[in-house]
Backbone as ProteinMPNN parsed JSONL, in Angstrom:
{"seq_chain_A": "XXXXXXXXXXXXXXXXXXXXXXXXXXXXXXXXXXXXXXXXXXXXXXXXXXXXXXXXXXXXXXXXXXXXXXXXXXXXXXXXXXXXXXXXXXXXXXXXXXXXXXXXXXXXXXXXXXXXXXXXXXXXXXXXXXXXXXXXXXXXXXXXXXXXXXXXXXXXXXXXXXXXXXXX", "coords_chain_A": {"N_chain_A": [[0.843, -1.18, 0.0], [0.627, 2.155, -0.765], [1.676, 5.157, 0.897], [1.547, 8.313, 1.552], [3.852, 10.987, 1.518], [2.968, 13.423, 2.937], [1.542, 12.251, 5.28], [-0.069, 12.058, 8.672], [1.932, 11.173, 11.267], [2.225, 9.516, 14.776], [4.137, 9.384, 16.991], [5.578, 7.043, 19.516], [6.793, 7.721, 21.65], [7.232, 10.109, 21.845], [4.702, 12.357, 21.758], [4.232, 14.796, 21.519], [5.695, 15.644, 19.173], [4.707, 15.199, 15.628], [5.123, 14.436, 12.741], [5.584, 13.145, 9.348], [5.51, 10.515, 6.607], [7.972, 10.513, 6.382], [9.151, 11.194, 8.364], [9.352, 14.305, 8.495], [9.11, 17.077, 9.725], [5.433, 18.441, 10.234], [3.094, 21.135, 9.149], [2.644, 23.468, 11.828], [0.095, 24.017, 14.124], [0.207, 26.823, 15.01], [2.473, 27.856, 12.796], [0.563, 27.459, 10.22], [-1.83, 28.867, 11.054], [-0.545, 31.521, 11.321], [-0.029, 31.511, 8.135], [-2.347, 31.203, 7.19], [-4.068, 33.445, 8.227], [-2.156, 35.789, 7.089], [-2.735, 35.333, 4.364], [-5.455, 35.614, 4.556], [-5.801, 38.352, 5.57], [-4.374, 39.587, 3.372], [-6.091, 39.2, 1.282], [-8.829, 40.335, 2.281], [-7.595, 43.571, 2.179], [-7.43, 43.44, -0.76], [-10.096, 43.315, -1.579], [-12.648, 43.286, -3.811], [-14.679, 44.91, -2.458], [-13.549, 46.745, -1.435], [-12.622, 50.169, -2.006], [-10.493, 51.836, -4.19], [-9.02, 53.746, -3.981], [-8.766, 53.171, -0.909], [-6.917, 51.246, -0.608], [-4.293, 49.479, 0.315], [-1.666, 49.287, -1.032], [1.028, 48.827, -0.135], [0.582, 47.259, 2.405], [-0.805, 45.409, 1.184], [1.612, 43.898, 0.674], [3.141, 43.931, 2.528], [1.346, 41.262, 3.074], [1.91, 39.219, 1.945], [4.518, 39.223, 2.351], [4.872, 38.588, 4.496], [3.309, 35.616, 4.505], [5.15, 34.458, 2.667], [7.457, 34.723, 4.101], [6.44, 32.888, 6.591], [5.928, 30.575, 5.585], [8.785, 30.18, 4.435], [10.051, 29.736, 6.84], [9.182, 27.514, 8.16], [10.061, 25.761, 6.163], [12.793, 26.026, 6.783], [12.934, 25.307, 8.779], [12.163, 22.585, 8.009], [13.905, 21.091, 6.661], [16.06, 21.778, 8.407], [15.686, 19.45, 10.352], [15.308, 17.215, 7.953], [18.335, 17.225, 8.019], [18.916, 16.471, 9.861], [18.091, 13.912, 10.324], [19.362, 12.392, 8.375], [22.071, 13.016, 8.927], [22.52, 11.148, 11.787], [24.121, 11.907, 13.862], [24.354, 14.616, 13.919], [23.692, 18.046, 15.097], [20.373, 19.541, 15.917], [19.505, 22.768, 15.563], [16.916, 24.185, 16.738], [15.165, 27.276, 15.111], [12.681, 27.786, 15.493], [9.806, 30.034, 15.711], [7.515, 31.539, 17.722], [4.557, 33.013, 16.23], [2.348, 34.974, 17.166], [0.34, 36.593, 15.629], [0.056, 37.715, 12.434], [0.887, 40.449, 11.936], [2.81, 40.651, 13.981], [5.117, 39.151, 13.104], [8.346, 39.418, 12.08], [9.863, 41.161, 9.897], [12.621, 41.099, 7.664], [13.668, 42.394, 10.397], [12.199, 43.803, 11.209], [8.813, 44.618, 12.454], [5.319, 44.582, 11.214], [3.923, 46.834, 11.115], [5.994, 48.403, 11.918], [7.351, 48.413, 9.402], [5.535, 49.862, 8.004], [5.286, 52.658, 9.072], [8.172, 52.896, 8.401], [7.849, 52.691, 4.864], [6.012, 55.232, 4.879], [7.551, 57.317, 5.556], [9.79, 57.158, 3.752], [8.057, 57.127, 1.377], [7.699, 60.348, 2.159], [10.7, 61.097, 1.857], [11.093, 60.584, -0.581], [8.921, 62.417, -1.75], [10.2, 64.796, -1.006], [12.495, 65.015, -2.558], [11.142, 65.013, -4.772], [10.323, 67.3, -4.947], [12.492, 69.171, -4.538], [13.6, 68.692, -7.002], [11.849, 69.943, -8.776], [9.676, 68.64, -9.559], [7.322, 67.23, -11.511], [4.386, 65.523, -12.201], [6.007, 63.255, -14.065], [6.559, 60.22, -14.854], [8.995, 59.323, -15.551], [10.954, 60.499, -14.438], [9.872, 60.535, -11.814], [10.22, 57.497, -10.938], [12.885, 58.101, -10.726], [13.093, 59.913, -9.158], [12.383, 58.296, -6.899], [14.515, 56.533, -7.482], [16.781, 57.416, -6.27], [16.219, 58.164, -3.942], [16.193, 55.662, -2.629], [18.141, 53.919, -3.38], [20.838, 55.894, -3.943], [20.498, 57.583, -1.067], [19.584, 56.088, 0.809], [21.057, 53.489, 0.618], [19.916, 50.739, -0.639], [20.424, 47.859, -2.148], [20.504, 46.248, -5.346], [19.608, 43.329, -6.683], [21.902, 40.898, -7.908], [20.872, 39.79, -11.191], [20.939, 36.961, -13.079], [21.204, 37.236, -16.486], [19.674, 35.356, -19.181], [21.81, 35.204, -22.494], [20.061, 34.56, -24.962], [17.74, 35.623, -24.169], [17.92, 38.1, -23.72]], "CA_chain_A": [[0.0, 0.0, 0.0], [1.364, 3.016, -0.938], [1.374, 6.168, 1.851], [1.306, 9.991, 1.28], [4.705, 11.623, 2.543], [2.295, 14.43, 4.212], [0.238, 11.768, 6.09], [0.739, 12.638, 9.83], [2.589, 9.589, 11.723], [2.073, 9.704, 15.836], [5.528, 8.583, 17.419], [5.017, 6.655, 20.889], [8.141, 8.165, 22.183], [6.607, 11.435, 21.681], [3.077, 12.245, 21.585], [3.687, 16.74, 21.077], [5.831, 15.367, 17.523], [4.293, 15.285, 14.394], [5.799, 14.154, 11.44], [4.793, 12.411, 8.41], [6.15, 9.38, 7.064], [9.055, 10.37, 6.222], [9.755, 11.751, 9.959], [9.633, 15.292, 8.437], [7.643, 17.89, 10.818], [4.095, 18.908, 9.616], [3.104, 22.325, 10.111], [2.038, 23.675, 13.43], [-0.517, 24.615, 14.385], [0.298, 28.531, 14.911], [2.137, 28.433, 11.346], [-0.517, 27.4, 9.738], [-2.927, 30.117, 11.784], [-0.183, 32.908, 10.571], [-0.637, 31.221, 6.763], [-3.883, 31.724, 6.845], [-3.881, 35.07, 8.723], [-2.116, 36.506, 6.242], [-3.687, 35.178, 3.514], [-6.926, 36.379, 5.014], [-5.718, 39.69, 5.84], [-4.038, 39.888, 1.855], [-7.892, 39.269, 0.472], [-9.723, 41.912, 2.442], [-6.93, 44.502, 1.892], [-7.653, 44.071, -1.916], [-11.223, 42.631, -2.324], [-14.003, 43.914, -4.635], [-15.658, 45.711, -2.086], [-12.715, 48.192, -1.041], [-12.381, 51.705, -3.225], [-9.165, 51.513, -5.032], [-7.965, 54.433, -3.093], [-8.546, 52.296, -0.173], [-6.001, 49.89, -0.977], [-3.272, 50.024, 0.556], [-0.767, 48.418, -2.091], [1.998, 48.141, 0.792], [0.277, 46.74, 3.276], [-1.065, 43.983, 1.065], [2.596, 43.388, -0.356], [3.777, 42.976, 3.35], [0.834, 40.482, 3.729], [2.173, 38.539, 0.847], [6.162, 38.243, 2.486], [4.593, 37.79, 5.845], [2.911, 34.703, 4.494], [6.28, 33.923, 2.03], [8.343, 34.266, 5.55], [6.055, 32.21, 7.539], [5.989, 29.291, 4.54], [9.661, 29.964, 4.328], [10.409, 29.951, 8.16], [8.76, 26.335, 8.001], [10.969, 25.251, 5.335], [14.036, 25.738, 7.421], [12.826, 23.915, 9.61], [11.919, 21.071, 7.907], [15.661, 21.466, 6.432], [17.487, 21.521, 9.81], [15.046, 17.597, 10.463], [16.143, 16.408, 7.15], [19.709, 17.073, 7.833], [19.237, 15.551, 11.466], [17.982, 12.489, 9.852], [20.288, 12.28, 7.338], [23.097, 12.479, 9.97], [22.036, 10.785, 13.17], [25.369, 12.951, 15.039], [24.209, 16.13, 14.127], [22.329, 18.78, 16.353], [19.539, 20.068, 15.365], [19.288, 23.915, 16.654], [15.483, 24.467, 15.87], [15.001, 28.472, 15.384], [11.345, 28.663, 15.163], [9.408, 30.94, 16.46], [6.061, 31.259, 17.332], [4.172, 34.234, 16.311], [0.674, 35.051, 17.704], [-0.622, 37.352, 14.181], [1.159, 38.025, 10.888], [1.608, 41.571, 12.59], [3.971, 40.714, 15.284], [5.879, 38.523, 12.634], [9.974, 40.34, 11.752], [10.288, 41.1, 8.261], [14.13, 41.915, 7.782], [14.29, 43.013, 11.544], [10.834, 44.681, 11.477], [7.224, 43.846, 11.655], [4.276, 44.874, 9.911], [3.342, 48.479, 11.96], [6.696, 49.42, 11.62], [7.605, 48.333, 7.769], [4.582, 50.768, 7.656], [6.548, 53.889, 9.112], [9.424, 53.143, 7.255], [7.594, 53.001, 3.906], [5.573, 56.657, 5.114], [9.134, 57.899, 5.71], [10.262, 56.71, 2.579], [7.608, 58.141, 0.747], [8.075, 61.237, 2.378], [11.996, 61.676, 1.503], [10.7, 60.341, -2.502], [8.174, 63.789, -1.714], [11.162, 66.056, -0.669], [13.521, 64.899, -3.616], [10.388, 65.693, -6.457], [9.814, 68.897, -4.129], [13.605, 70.257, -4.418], [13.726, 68.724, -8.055], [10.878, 70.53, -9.11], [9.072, 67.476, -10.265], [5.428, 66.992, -11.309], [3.978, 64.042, -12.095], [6.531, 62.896, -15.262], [6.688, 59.27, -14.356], [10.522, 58.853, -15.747], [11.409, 61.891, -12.949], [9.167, 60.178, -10.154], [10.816, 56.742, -10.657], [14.698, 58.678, -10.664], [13.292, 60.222, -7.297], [12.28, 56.557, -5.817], [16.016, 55.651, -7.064], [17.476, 58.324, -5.655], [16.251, 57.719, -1.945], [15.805, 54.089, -2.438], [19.809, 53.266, -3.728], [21.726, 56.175, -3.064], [20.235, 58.098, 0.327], [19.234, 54.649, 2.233], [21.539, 52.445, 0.348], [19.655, 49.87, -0.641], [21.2, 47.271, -3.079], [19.326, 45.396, -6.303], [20.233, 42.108, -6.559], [22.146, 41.066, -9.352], [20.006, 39.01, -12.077], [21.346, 36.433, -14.349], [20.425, 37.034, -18.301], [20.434, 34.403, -20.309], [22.363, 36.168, -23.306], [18.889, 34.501, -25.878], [16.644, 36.61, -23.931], [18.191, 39.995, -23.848]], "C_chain_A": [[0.889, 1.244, 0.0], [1.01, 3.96, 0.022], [1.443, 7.359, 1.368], [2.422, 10.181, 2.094], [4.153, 12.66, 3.535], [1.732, 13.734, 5.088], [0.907, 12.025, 7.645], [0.956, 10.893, 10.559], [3.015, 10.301, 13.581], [3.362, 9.174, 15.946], [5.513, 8.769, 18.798], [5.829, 7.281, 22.306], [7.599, 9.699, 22.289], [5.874, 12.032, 21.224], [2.847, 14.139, 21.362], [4.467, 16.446, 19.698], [5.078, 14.691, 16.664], [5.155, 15.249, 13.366], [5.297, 13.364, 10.405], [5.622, 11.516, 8.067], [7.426, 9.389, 6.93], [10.156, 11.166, 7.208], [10.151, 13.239, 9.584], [8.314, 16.149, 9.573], [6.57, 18.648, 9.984], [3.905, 20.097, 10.3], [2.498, 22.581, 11.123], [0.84, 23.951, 13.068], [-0.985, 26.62, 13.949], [0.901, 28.924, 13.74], [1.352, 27.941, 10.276], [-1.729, 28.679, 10.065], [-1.685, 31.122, 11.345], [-0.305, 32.664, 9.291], [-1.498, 32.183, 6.566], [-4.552, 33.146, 7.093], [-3.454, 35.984, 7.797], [-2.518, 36.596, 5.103], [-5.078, 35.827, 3.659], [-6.863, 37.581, 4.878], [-5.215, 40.382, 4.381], [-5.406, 40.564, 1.174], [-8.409, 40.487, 0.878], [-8.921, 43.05, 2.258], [-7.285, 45.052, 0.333], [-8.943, 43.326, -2.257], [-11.996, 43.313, -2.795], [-14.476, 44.932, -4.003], [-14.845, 46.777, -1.513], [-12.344, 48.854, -2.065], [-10.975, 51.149, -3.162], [-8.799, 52.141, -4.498], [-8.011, 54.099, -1.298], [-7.589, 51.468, 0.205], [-5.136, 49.86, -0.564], [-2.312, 48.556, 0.089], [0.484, 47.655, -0.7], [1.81, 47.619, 1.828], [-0.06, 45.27, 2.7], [0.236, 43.423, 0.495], [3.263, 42.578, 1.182], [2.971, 41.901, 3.855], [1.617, 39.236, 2.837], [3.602, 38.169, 1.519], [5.95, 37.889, 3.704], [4.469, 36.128, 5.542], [3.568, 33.867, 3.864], [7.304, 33.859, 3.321], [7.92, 33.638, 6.399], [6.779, 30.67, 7.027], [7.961, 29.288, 4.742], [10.446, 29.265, 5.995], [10.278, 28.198, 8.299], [9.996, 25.439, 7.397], [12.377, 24.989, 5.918], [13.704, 24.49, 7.99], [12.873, 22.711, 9.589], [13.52, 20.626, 7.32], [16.809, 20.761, 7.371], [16.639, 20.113, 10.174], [15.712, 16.834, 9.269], [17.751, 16.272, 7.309], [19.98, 16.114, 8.972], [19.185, 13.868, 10.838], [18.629, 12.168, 8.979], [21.6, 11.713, 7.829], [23.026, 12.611, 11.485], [22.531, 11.63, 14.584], [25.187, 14.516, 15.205], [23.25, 16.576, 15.007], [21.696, 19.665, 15.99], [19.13, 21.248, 16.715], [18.045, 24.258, 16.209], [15.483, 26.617, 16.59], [13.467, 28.611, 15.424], [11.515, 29.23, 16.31], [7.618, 31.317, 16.57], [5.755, 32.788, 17.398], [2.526, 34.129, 16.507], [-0.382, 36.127, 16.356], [0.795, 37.599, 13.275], [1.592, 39.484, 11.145], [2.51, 41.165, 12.938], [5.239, 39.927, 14.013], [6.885, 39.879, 11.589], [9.773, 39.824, 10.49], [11.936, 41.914, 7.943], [14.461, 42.662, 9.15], [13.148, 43.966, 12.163], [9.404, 43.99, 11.089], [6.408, 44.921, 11.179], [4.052, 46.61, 10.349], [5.008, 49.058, 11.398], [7.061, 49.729, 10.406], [6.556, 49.956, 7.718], [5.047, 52.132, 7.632], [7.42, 53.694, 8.577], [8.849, 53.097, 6.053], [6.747, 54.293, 4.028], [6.994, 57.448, 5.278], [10.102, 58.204, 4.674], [9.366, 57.439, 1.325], [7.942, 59.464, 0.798], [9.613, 62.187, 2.015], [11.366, 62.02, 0.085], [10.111, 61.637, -2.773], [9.42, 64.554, -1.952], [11.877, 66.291, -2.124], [12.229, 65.557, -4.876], [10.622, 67.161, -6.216], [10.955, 69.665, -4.797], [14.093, 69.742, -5.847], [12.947, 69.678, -9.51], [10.246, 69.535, -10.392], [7.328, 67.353, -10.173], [5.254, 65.471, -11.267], [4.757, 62.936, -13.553], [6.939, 61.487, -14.668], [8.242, 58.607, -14.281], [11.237, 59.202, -14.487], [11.24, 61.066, -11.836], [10.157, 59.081, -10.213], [12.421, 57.241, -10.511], [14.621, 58.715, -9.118], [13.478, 58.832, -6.609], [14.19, 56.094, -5.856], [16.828, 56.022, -6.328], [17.391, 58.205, -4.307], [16.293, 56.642, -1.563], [17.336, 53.884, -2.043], [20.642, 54.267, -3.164], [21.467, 57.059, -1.798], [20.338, 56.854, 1.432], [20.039, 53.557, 1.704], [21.318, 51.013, 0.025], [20.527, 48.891, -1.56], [20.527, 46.428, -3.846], [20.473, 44.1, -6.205], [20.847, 41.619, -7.884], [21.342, 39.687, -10.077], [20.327, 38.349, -13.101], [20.09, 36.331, -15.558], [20.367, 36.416, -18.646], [20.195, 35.192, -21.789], [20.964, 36.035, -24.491], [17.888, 35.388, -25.113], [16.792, 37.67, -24.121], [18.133, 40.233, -25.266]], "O_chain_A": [[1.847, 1.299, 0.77], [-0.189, 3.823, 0.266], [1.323, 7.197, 0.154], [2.369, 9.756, 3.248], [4.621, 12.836, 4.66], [1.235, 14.437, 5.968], [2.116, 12.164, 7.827], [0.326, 9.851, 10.375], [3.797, 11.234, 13.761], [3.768, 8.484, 15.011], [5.468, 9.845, 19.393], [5.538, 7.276, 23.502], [7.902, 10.224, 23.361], [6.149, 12.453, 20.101], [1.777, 14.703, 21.135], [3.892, 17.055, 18.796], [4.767, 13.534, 16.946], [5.949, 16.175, 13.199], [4.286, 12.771, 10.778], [6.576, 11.347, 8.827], [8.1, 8.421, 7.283], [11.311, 11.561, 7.047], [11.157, 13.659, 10.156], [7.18, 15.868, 9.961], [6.919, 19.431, 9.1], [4.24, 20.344, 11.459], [1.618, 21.769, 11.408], [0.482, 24.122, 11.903], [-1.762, 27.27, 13.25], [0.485, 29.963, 13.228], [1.851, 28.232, 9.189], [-2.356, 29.248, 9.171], [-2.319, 31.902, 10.635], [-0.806, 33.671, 8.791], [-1.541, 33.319, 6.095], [-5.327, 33.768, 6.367], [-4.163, 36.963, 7.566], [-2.728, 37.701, 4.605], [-5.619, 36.503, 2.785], [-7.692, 38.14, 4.16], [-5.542, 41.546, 4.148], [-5.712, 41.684, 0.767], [-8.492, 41.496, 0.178], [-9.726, 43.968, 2.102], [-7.42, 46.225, -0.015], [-8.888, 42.66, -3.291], [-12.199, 44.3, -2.088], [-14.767, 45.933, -4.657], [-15.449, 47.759, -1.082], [-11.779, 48.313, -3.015], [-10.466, 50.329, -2.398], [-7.801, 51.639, -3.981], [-7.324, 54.767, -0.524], [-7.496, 51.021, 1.348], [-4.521, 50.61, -1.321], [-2.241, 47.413, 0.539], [0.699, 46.473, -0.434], [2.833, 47.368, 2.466], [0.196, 44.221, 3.292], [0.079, 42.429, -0.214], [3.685, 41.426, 1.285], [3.384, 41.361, 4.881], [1.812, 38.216, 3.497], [3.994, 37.011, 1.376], [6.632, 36.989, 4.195], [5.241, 35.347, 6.099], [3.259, 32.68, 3.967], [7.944, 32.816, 3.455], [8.715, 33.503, 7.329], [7.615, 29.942, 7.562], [8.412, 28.257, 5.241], [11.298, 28.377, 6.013], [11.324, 27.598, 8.547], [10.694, 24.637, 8.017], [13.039, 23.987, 5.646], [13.974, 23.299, 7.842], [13.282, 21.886, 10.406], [14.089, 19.665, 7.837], [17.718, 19.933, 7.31], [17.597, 19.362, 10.351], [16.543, 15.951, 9.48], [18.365, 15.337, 6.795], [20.87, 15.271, 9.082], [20.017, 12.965, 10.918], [18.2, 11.052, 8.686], [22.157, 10.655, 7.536], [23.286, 13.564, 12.219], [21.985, 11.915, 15.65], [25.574, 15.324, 16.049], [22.328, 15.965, 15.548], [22.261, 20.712, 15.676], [18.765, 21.109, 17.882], [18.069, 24.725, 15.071], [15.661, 27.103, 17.707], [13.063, 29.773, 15.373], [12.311, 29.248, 17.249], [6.775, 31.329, 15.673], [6.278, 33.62, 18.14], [1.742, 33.31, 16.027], [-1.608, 36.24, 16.352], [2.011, 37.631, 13.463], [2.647, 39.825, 10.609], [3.411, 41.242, 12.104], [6.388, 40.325, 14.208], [6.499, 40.765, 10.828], [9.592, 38.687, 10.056], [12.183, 43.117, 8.033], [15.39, 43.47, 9.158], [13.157, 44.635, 13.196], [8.984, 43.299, 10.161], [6.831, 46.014, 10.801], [4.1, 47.447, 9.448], [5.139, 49.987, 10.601], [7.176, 50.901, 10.047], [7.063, 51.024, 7.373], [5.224, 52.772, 6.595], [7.684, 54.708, 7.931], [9.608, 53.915, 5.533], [6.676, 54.69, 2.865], [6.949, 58.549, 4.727], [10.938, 59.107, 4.625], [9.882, 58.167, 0.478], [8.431, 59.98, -0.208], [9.725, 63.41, 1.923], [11.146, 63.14, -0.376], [10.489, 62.208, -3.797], [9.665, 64.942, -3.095], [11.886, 67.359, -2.737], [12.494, 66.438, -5.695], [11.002, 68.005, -7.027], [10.695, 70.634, -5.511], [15.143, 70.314, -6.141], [13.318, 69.937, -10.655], [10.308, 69.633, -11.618], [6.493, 67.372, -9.269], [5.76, 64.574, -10.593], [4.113, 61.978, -13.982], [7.83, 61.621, -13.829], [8.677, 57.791, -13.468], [11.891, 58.484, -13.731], [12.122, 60.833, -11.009], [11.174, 59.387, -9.591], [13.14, 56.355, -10.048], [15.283, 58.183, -8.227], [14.438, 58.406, -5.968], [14.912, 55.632, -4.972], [17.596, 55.286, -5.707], [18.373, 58.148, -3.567], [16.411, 56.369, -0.369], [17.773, 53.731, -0.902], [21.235, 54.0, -2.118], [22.572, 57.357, -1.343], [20.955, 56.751, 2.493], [19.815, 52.495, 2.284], [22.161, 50.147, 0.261], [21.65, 49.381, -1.679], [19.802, 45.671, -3.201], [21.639, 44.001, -5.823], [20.289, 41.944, -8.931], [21.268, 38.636, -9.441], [20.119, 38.891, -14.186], [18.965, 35.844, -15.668], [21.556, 36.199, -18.883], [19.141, 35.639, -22.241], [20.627, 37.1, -25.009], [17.095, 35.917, -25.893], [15.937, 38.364, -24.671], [18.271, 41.374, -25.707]]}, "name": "protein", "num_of_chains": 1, "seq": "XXXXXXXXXXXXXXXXXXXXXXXXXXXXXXXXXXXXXXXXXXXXXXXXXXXXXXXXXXXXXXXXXXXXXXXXXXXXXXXXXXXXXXXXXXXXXXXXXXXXXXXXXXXXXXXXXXXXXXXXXXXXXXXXXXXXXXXXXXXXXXXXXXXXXXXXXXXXXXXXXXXXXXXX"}
């Protein structure tokens, strides 16, 4: 009979682990409830029934890496188990972390309230720079400003992107 690697597999030795059959850990509980949390909280940010100037584009973008850093957060995890089982000697340092809402959950060192002030902040420089450029609304201009406070004021850094030479 064939099994499902997700199927959950009780182990008598320890009745709070969960694993499936291939002794990897199934998700919790609580990340599963931030999943879904942010998923939830994604939808009503942009559903049908909210005005477009409603929307708040960056709020639903950090619902989207909340719920890509929860899923990812997982992934370690299951990572640092496969390696344990892989090699019986190693020690498995488990980092989770439990988070109680997709708020409270660190995105690069920050959660969701504050990302928020730093992208109002951020806008606000992007303002100053059109302001003392004397910029309207010329979209080439606006995106220079964004680069301008993005790369060189706050230093951010793009990542570099392999071409493949048939596409370019």
């Amino acid at each position: 009979m064939l099994t499902s690697p997700l199927r959950s597999v009780d182990h008598a030795d320890d009745k709070s682990s969960k694993t499936n059959c291939l002794n990897v850990p199934l998700l919790r509980p609580q990340d599963l409830r931030v999943l879904n949390d942010a998923r939830e909280k994604f939808t009503q940010e942009i559903s049908f029934q909210s005005k477009d100037r409603d929307i708040s584009l960056a709020k639903a973008l950090l619902f989207v890496t909340s719920e890509d850093e929860a899923f990812m957060a997982f992934n370690r995890e299951m990572d640092a188990h496969s390696l344990q089982n892989e090699r019986r000697s190693a020690s498995l340092t488990s980092h989770a972390t439990e988070w109680t809402c997709v708020e409270a959950m660190p995105l690069a060192g920050k959660n969701m309230n504050e990302w928020m002030v730093e992208l109002d902040v951020i806008a606000r420089e992007v303002e100053a720079e059109l302001v003392s450029r004397e910029i309207g609304c010329d979209l080439v201009e606006v995106l220079d400003a964004v680069n301008v406070v993005i790369f060189k004021l706050r230093g951010f850094k793009r990542s570099s992107v392999l071409v493949d030479s048939k596409c370019a």
